[in-house]
PLY file of the C-alpha trace (Angstrom):
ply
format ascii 1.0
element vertex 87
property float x
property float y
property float z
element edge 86
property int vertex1
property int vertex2
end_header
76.84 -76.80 -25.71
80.43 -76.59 -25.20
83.08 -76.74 -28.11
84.71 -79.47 -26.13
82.03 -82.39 -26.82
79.04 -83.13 -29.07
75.94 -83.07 -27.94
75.09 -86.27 -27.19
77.52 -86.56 -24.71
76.02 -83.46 -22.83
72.89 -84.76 -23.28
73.52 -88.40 -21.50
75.06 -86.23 -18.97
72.28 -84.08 -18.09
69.59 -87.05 -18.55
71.63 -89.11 -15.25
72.23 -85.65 -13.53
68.54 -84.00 -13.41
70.54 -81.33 -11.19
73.30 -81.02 -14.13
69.99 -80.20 -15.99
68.90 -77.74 -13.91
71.71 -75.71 -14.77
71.26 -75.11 -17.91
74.57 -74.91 -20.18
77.05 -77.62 -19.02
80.46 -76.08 -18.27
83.69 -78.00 -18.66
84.95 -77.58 -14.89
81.38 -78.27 -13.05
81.95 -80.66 -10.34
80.21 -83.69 -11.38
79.63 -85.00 -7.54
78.54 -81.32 -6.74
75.37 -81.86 -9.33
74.56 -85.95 -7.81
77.31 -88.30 -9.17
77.62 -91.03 -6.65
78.79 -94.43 -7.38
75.83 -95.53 -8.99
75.17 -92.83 -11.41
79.01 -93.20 -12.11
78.13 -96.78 -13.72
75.35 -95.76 -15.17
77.47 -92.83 -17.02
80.03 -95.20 -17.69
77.54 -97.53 -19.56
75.50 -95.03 -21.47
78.78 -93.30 -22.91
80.60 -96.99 -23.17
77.26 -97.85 -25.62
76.70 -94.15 -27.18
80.19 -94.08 -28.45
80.70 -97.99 -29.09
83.32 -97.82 -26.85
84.90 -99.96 -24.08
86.75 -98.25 -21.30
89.35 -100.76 -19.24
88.80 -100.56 -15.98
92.34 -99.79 -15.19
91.59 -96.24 -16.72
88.39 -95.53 -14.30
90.61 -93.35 -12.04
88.51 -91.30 -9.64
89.44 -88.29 -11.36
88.20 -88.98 -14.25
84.35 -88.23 -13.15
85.91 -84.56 -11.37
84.27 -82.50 -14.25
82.41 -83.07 -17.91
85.75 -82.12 -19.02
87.49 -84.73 -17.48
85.03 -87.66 -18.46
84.93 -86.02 -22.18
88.74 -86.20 -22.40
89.02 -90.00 -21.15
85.53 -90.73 -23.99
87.53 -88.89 -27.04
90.95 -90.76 -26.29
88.97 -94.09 -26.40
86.97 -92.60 -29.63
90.03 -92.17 -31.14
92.32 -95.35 -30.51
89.43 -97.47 -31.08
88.82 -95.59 -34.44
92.12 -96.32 -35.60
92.54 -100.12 -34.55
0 1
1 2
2 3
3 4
4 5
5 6
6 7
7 8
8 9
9 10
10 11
11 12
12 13
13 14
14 15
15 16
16 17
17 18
18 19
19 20
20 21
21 22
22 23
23 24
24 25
25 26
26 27
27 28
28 29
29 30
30 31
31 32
32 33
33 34
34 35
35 36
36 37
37 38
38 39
39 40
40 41
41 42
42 43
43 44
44 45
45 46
46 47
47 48
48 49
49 50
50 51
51 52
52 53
53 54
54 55
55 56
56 57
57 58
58 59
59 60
60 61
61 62
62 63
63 64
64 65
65 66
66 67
67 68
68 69
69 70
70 71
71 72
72 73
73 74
74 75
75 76
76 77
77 78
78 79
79 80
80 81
81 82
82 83
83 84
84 85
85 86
């Protein structure tokens, strides 16, 4: 696991992305779309993390480069984590 996310979030990852899986330890930089995100496992990332977290993620904020890398996607999760903490 990586120090930049828990577990569960690498774990949601690598349960969409049997090829993520494959890999073994989930880096921060690995190119989501090079391990099988397409638009449809984009959604279904979108809702697993949206429910994991008990988050909601605007739509304006769903910039493609937000699904470049786990790192990416975790950053975009932990701001939302955070500001809906706090409010």
């Amino acid at each position: 696991m990586s120090e930049h996310w828990d577990p569960a979030f690498e774990g949601l990852l690598k349960e969409i992305l049997p090829r993520l899986a494959e890999r073994g330890e989930v880096g921060p930089d690995i190119s989501l779309k090079a391990v099988g995100l397409d638009s449809l496992a984009m959604v279904e990332v979108l809702m697993t993390v949206e429910n994991t977290y008990g988050i909601s993620i605007p739509d304006d904020d769903l910039e493609p480069e937000v699904f470049t890398s786990p790192a990416t996607l975790w950053a975009l999760v932990d701001r939302f984590r955070e500001s809906q903490a706090t409010a």
